[in-house]
Every structure is written in structure tokens, then in C-alpha cells.
C-alpha positions as CSV (number, residue, x, y, z in Angstrom):
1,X,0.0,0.0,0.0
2,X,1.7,3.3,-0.9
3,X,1.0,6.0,1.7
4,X,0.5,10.1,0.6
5,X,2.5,12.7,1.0
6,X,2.9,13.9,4.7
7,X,1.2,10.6,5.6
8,X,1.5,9.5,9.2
9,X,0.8,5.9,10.4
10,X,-1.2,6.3,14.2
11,X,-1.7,2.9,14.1
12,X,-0.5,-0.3,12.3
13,X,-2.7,-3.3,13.1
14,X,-3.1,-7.3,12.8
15,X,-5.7,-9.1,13.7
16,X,-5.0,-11.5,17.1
17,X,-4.2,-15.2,16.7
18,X,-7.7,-15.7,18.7
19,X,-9.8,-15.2,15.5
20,X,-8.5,-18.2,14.4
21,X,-10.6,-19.9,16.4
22,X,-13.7,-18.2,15.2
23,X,-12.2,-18.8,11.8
24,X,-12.4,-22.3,12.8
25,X,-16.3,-22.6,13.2
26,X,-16.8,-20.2,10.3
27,X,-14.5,-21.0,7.7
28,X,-12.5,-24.1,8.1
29,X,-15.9,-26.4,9.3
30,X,-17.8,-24.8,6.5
31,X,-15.3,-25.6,3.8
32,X,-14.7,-29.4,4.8
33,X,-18.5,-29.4,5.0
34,X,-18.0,-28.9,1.0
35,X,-15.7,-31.1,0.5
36,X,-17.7,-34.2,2.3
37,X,-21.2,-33.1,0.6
38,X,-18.5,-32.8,-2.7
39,X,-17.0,-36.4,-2.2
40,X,-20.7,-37.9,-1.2
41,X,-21.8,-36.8,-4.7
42,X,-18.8,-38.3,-6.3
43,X,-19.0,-41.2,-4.2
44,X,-22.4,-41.9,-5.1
45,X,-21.9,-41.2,-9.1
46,X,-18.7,-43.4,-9.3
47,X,-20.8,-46.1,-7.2
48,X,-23.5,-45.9,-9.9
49,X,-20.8,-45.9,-12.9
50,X,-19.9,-49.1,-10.8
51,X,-22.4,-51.1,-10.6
52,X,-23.6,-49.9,-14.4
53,X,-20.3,-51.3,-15.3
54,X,-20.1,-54.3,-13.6
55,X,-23.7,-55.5,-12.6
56,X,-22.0,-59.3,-11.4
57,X,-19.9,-57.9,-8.8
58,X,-21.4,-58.5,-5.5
59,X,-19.6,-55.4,-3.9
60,X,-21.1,-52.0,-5.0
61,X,-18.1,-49.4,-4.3
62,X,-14.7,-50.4,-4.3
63,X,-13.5,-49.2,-1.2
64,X,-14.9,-48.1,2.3
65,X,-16.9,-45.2,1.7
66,X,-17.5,-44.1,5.8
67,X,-13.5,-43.6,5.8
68,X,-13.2,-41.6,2.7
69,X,-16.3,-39.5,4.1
70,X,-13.9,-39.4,6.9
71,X,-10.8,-38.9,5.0
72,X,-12.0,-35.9,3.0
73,X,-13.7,-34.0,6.1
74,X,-10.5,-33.7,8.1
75,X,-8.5,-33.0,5.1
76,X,-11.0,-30.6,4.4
77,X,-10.8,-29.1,7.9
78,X,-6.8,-28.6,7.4
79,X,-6.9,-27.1,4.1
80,X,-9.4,-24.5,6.0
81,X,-7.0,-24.0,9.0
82,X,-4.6,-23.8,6.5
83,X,-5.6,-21.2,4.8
84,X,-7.4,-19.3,7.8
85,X,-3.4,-19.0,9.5
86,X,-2.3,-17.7,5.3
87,X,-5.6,-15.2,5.6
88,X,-4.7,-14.0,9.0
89,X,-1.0,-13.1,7.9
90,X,-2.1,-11.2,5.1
91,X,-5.0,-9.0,7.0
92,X,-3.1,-5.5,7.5
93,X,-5.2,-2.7,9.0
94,X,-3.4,1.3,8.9
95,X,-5.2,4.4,10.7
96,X,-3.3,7.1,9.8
97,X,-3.6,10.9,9.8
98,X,-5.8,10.8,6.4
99,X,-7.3,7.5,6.7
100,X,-8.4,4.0,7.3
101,X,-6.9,1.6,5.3
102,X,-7.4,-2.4,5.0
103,X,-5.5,-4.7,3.1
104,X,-5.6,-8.4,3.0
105,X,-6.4,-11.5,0.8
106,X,-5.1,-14.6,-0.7
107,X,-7.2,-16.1,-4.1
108,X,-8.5,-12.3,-3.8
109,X,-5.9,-9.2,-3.2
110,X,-7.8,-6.4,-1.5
111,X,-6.8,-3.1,-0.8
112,X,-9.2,-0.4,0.5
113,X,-9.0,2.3,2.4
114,X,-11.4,5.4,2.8
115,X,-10.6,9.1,4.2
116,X,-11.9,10.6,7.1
117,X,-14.5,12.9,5.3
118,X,-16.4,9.9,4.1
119,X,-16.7,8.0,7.6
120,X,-20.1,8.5,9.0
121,X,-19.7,5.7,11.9
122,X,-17.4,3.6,13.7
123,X,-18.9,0.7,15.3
124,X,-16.9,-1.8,17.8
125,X,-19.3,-5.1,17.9
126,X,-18.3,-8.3,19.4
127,X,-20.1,-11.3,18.7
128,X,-20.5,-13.9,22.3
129,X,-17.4,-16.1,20.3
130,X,-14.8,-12.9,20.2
131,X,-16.2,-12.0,23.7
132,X,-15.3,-15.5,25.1
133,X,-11.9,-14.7,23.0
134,X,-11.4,-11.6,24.0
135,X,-11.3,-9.8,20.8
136,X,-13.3,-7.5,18.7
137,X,-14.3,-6.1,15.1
138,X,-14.2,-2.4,14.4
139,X,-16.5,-1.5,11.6
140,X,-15.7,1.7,9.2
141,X,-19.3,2.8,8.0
142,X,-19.5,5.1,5.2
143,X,-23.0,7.3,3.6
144,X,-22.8,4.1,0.9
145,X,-22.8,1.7,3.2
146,X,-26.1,2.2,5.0
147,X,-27.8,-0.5,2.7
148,X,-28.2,-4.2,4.7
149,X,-25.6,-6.9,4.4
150,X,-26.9,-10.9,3.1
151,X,-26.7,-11.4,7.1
152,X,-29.3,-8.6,7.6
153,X,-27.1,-6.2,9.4
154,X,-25.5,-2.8,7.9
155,X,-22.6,-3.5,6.3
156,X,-19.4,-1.4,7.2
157,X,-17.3,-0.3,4.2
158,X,-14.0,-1.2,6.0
159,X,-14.3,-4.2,9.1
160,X,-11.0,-4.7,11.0
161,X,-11.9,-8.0,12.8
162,X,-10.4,-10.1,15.6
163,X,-8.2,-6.7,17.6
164,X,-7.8,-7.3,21.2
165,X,-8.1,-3.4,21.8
166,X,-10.7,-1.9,19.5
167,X,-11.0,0.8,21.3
168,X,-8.0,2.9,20.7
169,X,-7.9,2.8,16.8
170,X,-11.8,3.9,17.7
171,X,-11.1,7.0,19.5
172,X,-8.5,8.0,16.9
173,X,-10.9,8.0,14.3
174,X,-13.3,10.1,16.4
175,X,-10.8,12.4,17.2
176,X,-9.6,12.8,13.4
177,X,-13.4,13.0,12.9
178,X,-14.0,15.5,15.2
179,X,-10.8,17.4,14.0
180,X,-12.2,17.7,10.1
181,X,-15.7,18.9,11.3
182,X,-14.1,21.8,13.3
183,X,-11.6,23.0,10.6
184,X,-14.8,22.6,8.4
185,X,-17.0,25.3,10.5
């Protein structure tokens, strides 16, 4: 991410090991979910092929298909932790004296960032999991992001999850907030 002229970094931020375990239930379970319901299908078609192809046999799938079920839903489960501990080292999050910046992504690069005269909000939410955790999101909300999220909720133009102290980078913002509306007036 290249910085402006006269830039200042106040704060250069990862997210906490801890959001791998939410990670955990939200990514990694999810994803070898998709790779059993994947390899029940393909089971099931290559039984079918099977048994089209050789109608005598008295065995219908070559092979035990309870351990493969097995087999593909803990390699799917370490393919999603994985890639939650690449995802975590990529997550970047700057607050400096002309913005909020995020970057962060692996099969998708993402660089955002959005100046202080477009913030409208700053939100610190923690779900009962980051609570347990300790940890918490800080949500960027911006005049085009007051539409609702798929998940029902408003959806924050920047999100810097899993910080185990949201509140500073919070009160900077306000106070750069505060700062532009005086010089404004």
C-alpha cells in the first residue's frame, strides 16, 4: 500500500491469533463441509458408474466409503485452517492521519482504504465467540454503506476483525473526525 505525501501511520494493526478460532467454526468447518457433501456426490456417481459397469460384482463401491467421508472431512478441515493462519498473515489494518486503510487476501488481493470525510460511523461489535476470546471487530461505515448486508445487518465499508483493543484505533478515528468537522466550520 503506498502512503500520501505527509502521511502519518497512528496505528498499524493485525488481527489476534484468537480469530482463528472463530475462523475455525466459520471458515474451516464450512469448507470441509463442502468437501464431504463434494466427495458424497462423487462417491455416489462413481458407485453408480460401478455397478452400471459391472452389474455381477457383488460389492457395489470399491472401497470403504465411511473412511473416505472421513478422509476428505479432516483433510478438508486442514486445508481451511490452513488457509485461515495464510488469511490471517495477510490481514493489514493502517489508521493514519488521512485514513483507514485495510489490506488483506489470498485467491483475492484487497486493498481499500477510505478518508476521514467519508466516515459517517465507527462501530466496535463483538459477537458472544470474540467475547469468550477476547477480541473485537471495528466496523468503518460510510453514507454508501447504509444499505443491509446478506446477514441482515449494515454492512461497514472497511471491518478490521479479531483486535484485542478496539478501542484505541476507535477514539483516533473520532478524534480525526472530530478534527475535520471543526476546521470545516
Amino acid at each position: 500500500m503506498k502512503f500520501q505525501d505527509g502521511e502519518e501511520i497512528l496505528h498499524d494493526l493485525k488481527p489476534e491469533q484468537n480469530i482463528l478460532i472463530v475462523w475455525f467454526f466459520t471458515k474451516a468447518i464450512p469448507f470441509a463441509a463442502v468437501i464431504v457433501l463434494l466427495c458424497v456426490f462423487f462417491t455416489i456417481f462413481y458407485t453408480g458408474l460401478h455397478i452400471a459397469a459391472n452389474p455381477d460384482e457383488s460389492e457395489s463401491f470399491p472401497g470403504n466409503p465411511i473412511l473416505i467421508i472421513i478422509t476428505a472431512f479432516v483433510a478438508g478441515l486442514v486445508l481451511g485452517l490452513i488457509y485461515s493462519f495464510c488469511l490471517r498473515a495477510t490481514y493489514r489494518y493502517y489508521i493514519t492521519s488521512h485514513r483507514c486503510i485495510f489490506c488483506g487476501g489470498i485467491i483475492r488481493r484487497v486493498q481499500r482504504s477510505v478518508p476521514y470525510h467519508k466516515i459517517t460511523d465507527v462501530e466496535i461489535s463483538q459477537e458472544i465467540t470474540e467475547r469468550i476470546l477476547g477480541i473485537s471487530t471495528l466496523n468503518i461505515f460510510t453514507p454508501g454503506t447504509g444499505s443491509i448486508g446478506r446477514s441482515g445487518k449494515q454492512k461497514a465499508e472497511l471491518t478490521f476483525v479479531g483486535l484485542k483493543d478496539s478501542e484505541t484505533p476507535a477514539e483516533t478515528i473520532n478524534k480525526m473526525l472530530e478534527e475535520l468537522s471543526t476546521t470545516k466550520h
